[in-house]
N, C-alpha and C positions, 0 to 999 in steps of 0.2 A: 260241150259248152257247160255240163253241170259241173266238170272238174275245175275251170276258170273259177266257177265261181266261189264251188269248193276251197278251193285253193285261196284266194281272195280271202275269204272269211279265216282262213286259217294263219293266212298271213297278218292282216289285219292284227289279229286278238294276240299272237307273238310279237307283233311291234309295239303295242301298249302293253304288256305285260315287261319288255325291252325299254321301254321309256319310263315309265315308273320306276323298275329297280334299278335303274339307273341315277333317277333324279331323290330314289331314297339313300344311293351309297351315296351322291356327291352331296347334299344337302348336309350332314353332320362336318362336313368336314369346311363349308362356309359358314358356317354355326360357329365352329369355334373362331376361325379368324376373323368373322367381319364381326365387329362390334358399336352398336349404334348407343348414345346415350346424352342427358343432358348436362350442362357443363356452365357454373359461373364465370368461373377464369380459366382460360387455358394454354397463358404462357406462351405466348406470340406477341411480338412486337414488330409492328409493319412503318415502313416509312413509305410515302408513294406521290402521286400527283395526280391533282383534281383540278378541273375547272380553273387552270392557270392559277393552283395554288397548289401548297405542299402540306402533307398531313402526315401525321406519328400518331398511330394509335396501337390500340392493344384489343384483342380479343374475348370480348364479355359473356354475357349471357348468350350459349349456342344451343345446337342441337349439331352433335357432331356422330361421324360414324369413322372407323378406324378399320384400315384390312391391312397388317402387314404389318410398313412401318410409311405406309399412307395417313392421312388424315383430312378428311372432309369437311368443313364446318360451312355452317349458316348463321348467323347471328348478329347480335348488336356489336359495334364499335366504337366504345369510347375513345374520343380522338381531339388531338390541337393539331387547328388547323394554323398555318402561316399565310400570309397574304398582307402585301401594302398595299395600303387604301392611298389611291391620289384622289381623293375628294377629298371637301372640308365639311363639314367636322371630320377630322381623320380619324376611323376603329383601330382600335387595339391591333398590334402585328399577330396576335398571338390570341387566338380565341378558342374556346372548349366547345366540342361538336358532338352530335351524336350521330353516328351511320349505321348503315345494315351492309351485309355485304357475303360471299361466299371467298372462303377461303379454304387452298389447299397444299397440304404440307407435305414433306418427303426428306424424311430424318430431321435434319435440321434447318433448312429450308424452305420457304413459305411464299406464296404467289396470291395476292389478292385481287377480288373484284370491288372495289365498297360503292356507296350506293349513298350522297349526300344528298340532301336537301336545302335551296339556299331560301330563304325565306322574300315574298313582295315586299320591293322596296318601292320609291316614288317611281323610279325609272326601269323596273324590273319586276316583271310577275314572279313569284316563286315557284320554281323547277326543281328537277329534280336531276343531278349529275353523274354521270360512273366515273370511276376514277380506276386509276393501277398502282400495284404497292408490290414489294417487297420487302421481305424481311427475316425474321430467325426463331426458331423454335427454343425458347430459353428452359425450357425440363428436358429438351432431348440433348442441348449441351451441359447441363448439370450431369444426367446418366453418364454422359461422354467422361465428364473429369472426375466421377465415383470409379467409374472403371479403373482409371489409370493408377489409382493410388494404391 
């Protein structure tokens, strides 16, 4: 019985000595590819659908992180939103919005979630909407046409 335990104790202290040099050889090598950082503009342009309307925006002020040729973002969306108004007074078709939203990209490629807010009107408390977009990575197709030339 003292060898169980013996043993136990030996195994034990070999699996964390095993877990750590492990997680110090892989650690340098997700250092270098994943890279997290903050971002004004980052050259996405999404087009998509919210709330039985349609938006084009661009991707603002984030906090993005990058592994590969991945791309993670969180952040603002400055955006025009489209929508007809059948009420009177009729709004503008075409209004400037501001959203949040997560967006994730892959080369050139881009899939959003955005995240509007429509403001209390007479008939309407203000809420808040998800919407889906797609759209294009406009600096991973600029890379694209340096290459070629």
């Amino acid at each position: 019985m003292g060898n169980s335990s013996q043993f136990y104790e030996e195994f034990k202290v070999n699996e964390e000595s095993c877990i750590s040099m492990l997680s110090i050889s892989i650690a340098p090598t997700f250092a270098q590819e994943y890279k997290m950082k903050f971002a004004l503009y980052d050259g996405i342009i999404m087009g998509g659908y919210v709330d039985n309307e349609a938006f084009l925006n661009f991707t603002g002020p984030n906090k993005n992180a990058t592994y590969k040729e991945s791309k993670f973002i969180l952040g603002m969306l400055p955006s025009l939103r489209f929508k007809e108004d059948k009420g009177t007074p009729k709004n503008a078709f075409v209004t400037p919005n501001l959203g949040v939203g997560i967006t994730y990209s892959y080369k050139i490629w881009a899939i959003q979630m955005p995240f509007y807010y429509n403001a209390k009107t007479a008939t309407d408390n203000g809420s808040w909407h998800i919407g889906f977009g797609m759209g294009l990575r406009l600096n991973e197709i600029n890379k694209i046409n340096r290459r070629e030339d």
